[in-house]
Backbone as CSV, one residue per row, in Angstrom:
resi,resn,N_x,N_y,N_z,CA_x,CA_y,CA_z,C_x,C_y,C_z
1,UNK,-14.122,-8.835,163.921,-15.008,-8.607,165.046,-15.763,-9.906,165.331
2,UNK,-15.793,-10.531,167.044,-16.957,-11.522,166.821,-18.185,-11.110,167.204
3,UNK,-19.095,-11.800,167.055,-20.307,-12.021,167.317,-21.314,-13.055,167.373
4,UNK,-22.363,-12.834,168.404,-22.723,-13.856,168.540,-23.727,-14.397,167.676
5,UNK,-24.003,-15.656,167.165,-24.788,-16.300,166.240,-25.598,-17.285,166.896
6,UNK,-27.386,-17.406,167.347,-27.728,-18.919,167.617,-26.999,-19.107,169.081
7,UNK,-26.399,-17.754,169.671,-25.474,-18.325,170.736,-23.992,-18.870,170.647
8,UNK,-23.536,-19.354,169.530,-22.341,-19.077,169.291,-21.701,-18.239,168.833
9,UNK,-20.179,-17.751,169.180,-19.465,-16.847,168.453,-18.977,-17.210,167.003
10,UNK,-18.868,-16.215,166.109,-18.460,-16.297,165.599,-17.782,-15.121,164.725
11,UNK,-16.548,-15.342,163.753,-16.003,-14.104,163.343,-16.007,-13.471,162.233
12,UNK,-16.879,-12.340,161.919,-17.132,-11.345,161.303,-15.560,-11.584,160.137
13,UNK,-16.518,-12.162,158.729,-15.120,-12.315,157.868,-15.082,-11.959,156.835
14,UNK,-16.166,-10.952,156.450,-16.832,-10.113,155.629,-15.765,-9.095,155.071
15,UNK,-14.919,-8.586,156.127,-14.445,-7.299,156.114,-13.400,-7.804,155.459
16,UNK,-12.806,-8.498,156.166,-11.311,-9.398,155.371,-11.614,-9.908,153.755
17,UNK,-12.894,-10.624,153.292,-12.844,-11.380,152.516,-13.175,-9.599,151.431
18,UNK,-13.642,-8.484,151.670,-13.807,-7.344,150.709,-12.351,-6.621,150.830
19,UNK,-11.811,-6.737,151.753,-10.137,-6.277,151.967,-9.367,-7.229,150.528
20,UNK,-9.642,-8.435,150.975,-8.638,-9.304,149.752,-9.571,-9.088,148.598
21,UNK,-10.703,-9.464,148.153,-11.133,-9.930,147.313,-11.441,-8.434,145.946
22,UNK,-11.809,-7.239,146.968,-12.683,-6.049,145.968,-13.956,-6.146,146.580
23,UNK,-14.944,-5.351,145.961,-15.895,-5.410,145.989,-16.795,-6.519,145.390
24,UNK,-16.176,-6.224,143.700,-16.915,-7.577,143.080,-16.278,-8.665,143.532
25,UNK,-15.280,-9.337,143.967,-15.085,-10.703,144.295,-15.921,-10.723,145.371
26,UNK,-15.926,-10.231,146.297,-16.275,-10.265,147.587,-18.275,-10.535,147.367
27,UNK,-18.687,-9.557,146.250,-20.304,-10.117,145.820,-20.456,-11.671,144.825
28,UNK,-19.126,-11.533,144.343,-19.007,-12.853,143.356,-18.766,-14.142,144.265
29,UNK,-18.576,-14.434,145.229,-18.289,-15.354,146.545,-19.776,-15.152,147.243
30,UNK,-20.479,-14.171,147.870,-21.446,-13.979,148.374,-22.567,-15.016,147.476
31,UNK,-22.582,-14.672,146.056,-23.237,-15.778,145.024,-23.059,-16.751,144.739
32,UNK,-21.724,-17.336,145.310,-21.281,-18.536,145.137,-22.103,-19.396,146.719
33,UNK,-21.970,-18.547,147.658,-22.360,-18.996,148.684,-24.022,-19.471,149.038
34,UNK,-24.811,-18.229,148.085,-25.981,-18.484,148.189,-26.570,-19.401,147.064
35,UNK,-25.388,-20.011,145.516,-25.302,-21.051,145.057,-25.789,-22.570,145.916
36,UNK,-24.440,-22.179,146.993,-24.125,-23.698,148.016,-25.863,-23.649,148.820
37,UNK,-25.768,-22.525,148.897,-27.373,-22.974,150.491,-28.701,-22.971,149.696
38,UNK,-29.209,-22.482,148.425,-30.464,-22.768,148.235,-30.401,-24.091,147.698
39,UNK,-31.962,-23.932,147.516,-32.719,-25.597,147.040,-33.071,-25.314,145.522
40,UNK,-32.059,-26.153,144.973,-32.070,-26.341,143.754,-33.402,-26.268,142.597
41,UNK,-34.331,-27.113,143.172,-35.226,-27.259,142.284,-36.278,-25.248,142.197
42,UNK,-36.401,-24.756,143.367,-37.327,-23.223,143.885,-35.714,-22.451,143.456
43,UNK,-34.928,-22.464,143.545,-33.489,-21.406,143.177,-33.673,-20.570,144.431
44,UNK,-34.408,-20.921,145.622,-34.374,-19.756,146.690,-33.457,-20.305,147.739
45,UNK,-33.516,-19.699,148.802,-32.833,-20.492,149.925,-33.903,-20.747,151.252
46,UNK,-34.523,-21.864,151.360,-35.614,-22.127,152.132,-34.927,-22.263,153.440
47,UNK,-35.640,-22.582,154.296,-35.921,-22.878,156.016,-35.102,-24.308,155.865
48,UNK,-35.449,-25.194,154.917,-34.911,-26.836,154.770,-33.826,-26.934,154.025
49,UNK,-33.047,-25.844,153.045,-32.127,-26.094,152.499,-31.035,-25.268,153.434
50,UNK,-31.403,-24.360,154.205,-30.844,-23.752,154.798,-30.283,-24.650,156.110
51,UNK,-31.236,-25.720,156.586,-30.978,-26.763,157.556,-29.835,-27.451,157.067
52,UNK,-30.506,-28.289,155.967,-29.306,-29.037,155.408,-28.061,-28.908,155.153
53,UNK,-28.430,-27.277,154.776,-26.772,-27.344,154.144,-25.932,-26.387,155.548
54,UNK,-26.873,-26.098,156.767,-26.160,-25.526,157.840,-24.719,-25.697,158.619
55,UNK,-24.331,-27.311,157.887,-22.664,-27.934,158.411,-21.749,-27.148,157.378
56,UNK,-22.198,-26.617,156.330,-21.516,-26.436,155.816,-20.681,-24.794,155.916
57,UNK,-21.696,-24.449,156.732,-21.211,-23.091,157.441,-20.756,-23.124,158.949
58,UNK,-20.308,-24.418,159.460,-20.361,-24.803,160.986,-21.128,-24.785,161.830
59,UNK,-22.905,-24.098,161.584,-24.220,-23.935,161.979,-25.025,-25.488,162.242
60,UNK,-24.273,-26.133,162.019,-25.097,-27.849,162.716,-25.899,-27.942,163.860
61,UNK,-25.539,-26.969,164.529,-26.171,-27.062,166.362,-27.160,-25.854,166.354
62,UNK,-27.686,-25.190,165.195,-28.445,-24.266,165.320,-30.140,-24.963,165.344
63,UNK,-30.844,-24.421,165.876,-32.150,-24.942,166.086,-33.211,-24.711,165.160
64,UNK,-34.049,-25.767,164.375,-34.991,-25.159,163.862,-35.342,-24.032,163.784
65,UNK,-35.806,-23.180,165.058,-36.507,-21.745,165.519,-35.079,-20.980,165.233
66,UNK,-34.014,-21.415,165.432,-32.691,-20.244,165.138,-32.773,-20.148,163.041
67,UNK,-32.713,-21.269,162.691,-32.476,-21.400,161.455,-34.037,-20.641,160.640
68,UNK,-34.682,-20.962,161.287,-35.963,-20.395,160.492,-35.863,-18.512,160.811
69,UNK,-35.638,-18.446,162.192,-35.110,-16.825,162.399,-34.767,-16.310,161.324
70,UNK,-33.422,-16.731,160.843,-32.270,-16.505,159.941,-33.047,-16.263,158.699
71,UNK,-33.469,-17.017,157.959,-34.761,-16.798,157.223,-35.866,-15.613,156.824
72,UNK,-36.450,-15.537,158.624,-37.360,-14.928,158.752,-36.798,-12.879,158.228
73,UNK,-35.727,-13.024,158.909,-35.210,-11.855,159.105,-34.268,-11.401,157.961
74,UNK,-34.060,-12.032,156.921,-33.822,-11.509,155.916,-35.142,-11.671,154.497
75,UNK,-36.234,-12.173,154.867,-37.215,-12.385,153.899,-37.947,-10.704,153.525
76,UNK,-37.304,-10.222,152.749,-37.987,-8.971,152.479,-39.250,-8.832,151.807
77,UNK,-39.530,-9.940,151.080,-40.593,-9.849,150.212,-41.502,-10.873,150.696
78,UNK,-41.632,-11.552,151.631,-42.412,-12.392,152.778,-43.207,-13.970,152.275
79,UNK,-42.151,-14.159,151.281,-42.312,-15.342,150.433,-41.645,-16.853,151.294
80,UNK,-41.180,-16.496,152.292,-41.000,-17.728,153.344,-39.268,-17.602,152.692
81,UNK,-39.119,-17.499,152.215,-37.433,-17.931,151.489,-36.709,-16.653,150.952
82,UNK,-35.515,-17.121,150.492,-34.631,-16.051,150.312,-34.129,-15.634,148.928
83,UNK,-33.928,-14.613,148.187,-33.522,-14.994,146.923,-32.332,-14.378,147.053
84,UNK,-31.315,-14.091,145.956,-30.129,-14.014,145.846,-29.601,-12.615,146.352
85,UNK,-30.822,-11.572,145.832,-30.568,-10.115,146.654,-30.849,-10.479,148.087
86,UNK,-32.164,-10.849,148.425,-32.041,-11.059,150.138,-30.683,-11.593,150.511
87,UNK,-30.259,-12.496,150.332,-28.961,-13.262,150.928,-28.016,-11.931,151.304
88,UNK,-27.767,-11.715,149.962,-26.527,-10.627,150.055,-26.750,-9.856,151.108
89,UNK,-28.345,-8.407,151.047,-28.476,-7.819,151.748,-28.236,-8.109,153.247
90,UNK,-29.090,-9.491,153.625,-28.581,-10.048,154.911,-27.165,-9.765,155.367
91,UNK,-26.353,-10.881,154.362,-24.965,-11.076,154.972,-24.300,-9.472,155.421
92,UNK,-24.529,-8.739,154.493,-24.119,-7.239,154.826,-24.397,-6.576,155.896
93,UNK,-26.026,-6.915,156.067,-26.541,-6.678,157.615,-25.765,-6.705,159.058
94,UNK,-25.356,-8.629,158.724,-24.938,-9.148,159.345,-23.458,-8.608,160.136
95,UNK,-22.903,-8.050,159.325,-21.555,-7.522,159.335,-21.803,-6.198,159.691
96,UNK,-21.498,-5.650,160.503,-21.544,-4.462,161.456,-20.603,-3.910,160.391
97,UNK,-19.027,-3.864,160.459,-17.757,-3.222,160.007,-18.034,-3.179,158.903
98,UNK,-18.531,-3.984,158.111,-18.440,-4.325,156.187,-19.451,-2.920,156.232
99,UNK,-20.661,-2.926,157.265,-21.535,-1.794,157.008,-21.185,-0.417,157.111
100,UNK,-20.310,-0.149,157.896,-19.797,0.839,158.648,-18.731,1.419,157.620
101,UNK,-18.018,0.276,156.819,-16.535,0.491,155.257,-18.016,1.104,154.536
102,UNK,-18.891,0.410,154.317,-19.709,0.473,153.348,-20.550,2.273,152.873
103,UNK,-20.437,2.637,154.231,-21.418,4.025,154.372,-20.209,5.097,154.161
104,UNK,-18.212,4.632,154.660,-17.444,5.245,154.258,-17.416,5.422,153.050
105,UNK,-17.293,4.410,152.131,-17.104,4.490,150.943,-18.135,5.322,150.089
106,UNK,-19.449,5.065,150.484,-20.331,5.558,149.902,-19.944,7.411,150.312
107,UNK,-20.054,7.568,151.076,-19.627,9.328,151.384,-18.684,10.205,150.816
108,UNK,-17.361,8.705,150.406,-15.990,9.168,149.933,-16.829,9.468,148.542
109,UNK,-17.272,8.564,147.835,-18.043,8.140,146.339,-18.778,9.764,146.169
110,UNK,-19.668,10.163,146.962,-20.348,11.288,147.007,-19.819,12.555,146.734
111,UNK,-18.627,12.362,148.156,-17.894,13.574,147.635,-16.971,13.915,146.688
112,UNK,-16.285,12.921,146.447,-15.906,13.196,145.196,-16.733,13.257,143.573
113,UNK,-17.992,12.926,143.623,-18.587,13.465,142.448,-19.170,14.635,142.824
114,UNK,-19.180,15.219,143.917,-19.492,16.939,144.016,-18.168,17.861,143.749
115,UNK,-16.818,17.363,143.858,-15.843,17.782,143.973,-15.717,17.711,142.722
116,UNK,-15.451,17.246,141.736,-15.338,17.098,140.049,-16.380,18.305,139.589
């Protein structure tokens, strides 16, 4: 699925990468990712590491106010930055379909422990 990001499109690859990977690869990559974007010395993912390392997600042309958004809107605990559960939760957000597999699975999960 695309969608738009900052004004650019881009394609929803969430669904594919839990299709190939599982579940746990697919969270074990998610950690690898939020490895690559925080700032080493805080272990979070700030407003400035999130800048910096923004080429590395093809996000170069995103704007201060877009990149700090990004930030803003996954900061659950209102500490300016992101930690490794925020990230995840985000990216999941982010992904409409991954959410949509996600609430299947969970229902399938349900009913079959009422069914046992």
């Amino acid at each position: 699925m695309a969608t738009r990001a900052g004004g650019e499109l881009f394609e929803d690859l969430l669904p594919v990468m839990a299709d190939k990977l599982g579940g746990e690869g697919l969270i074990r990559e998610l950690c690898n990712g939020f490895q690559l974007l925080m700032d080493k010395e805080r272990g979070v993912i700030t407003t400035e590491s999130l800048r910096r390392n923004a080429a590395v997600l093809g996000l170069q042309d995103l704007s201060d106010g877009e990149i700090a958004g990004m930030v803003k809107e996954g900061d659950v605990d209102g500490d300016g930055a992101l930690n490794q559960m925020e990230f995840c939760v985000l990216m999941f957000r982010l992904s409409p379909e991954l959410m949509n597999d996600s609430r299947a699975w969970l229902e399938e999960a349900i009913g079959d422990e009422f069914r046992d």
